[in-house]
Every structure is written in structure tokens, then in C-alpha cells.
MIVEX-619424 format. One line per 3 residues: for each residue x, y, z of C-alpha. Coordinates in steps of 0.05 Angstrom, whole numbers, plus 5000, padded with zeros to 4 digits. Layout:
<pts>
X/Y/Z | ...
</pts>
This chain:
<pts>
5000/5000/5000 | 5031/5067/4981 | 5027/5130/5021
4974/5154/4965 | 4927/5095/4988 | 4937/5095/5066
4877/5149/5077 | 4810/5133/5049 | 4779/5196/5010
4712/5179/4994 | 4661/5126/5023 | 4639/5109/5083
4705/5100/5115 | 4734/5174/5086 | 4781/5205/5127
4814/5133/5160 | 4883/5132/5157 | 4894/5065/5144
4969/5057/5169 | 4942/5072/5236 | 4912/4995/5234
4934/4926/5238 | 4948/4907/5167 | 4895/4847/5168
4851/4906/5189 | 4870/4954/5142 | 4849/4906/5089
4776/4881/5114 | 4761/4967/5110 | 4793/4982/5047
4757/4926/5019 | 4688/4935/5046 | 4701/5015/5031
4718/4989/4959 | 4653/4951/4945 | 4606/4999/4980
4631/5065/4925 | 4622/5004/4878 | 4552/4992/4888
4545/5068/4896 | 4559/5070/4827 | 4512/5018/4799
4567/4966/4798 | 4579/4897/4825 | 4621/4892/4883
4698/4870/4875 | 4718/4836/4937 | 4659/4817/4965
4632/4752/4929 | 4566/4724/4919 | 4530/4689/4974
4517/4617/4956 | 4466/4595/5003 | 4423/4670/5003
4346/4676/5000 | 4318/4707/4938 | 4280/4767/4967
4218/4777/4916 | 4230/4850/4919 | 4257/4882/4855
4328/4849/4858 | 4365/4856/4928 | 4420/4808/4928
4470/4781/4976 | 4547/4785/4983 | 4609/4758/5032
4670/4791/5040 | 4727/4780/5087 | 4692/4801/5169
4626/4827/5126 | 4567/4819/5090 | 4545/4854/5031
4468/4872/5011 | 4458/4908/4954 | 4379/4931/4966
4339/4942/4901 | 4279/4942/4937 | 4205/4962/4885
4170/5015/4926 | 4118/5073/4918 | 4121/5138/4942
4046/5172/4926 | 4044/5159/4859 | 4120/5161/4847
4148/5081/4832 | 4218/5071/4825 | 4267/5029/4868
4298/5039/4943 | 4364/5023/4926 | 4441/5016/4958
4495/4991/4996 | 4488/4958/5066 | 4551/4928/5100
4546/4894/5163 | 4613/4874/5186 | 4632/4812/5239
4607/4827/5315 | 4678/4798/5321 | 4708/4855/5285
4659/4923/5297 | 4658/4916/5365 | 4607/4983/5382
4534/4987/5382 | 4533/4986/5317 | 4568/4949/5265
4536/4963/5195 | 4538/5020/5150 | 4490/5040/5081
4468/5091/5035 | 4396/5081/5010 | 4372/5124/4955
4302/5126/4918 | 4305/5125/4837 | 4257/5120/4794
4262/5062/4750 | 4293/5105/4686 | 4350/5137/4737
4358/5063/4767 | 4367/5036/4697 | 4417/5093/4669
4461/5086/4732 | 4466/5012/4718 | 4477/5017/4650
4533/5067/4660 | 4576/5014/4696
</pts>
């Protein structure tokens, strides 16, 4: 990891200076941080890989991920807001109890988007 790469700009995790960890640390948030700006973008996560064994929600298309200490949802959940339909849709990680050890160990950004905005962010990957 180069100095360049040891603080985290953008994500969830922005601001960390990751040489302040343990290295096996280090990686588990770079990663995570990695897939969540993925997903922000439309995009399929790169570390994180898919979860065998997951539960098809009948929702619009949320699916499941594992990564190294977390799991991955992507949420791409129909909905209605008065007559608006689109998608609730987004990044939630929830990492090991074993490794976030506070009162709370997930983070997520859930957006609505109609189904055209949904689409052209997907597309754009």
C-alpha cells in the first residue's frame, strides 16, 4: 500500500488513515470501503463475492454478498412513494460482531430512483 492509498477519500470509511491499523485490518476496510463506492455507482462489488446459500427476496432484485469480516446487501427494493414508483436502492455492510465491536456494526446509503435513473446508473457501469 503506498502512502497515496493509506487514507481513504471517499466512502463510508473517508478520512481513516489506514496505516494507523493492523494490516489484516486495514484490508477488511479498504475492501468493504471498495465495494460499498462500487455499488454506489451501479456496479457489482469486487471483493465481496456472491452468497451461495442466500434467499431470493421477491423484491425488485436485492441480492447478497460475503466479504472478508462482512456481508454485503445490495437493496433494490420496488417501492411507491404517492404515485412516484421507482426502486429503494444501495449499499448495506454489516461487518463481523467479532470485528465492529460498538453498538453498531453496519453501514449504508439508501437512495430512491425511479426506474429510468435506476436503469441509466446501471447501464453506465
Amino acid at each position: 500500500m503506498t502512502q497515496a492509498e493509506e487514507i481513504i477519500l471517499e466512502g463510508p470509511f473517508s478520512g481513516t488513515d489506514l496505516s494507523k491499523l493492523k494490516p489484516e485490518n486495514a484490508k477488511i476496510i479498504m475492501e468493504a470501503n471498495v465495494d460499498f463506492l462500487l455499488v454506489l455507482e451501479g456496479r457489482k462489488p469486487k471483493y465481496a463475492k456472491t452468497k451461495k446459500d442466500a434467499w431470493l427476496p421477491a423484491d425488485g432484485g436485492t441480492t447478497f454478498y460475503v466479504g472478508d469480516h462482512y456481508n454485503l446487501t445490495i437493496v433494490q427494493s420496488m417501492s411507491t412513494f404517492g404515485e412516484i414508483d421507482g426502486y429503494v436502492y444501495g449499499p448495506v455492510i454489516e461487518f463481523d460482531k467479532s470485528f465492529a465491536l460498538g453498538n453498531s456494526n453496519s453501514v449504508s446509503n439508501l437512495k430512491f430512483y425511479t426506474s429510468v435513473k435506476l436503469n441509466e446508473l446501471q447501464k453506465a457501469r
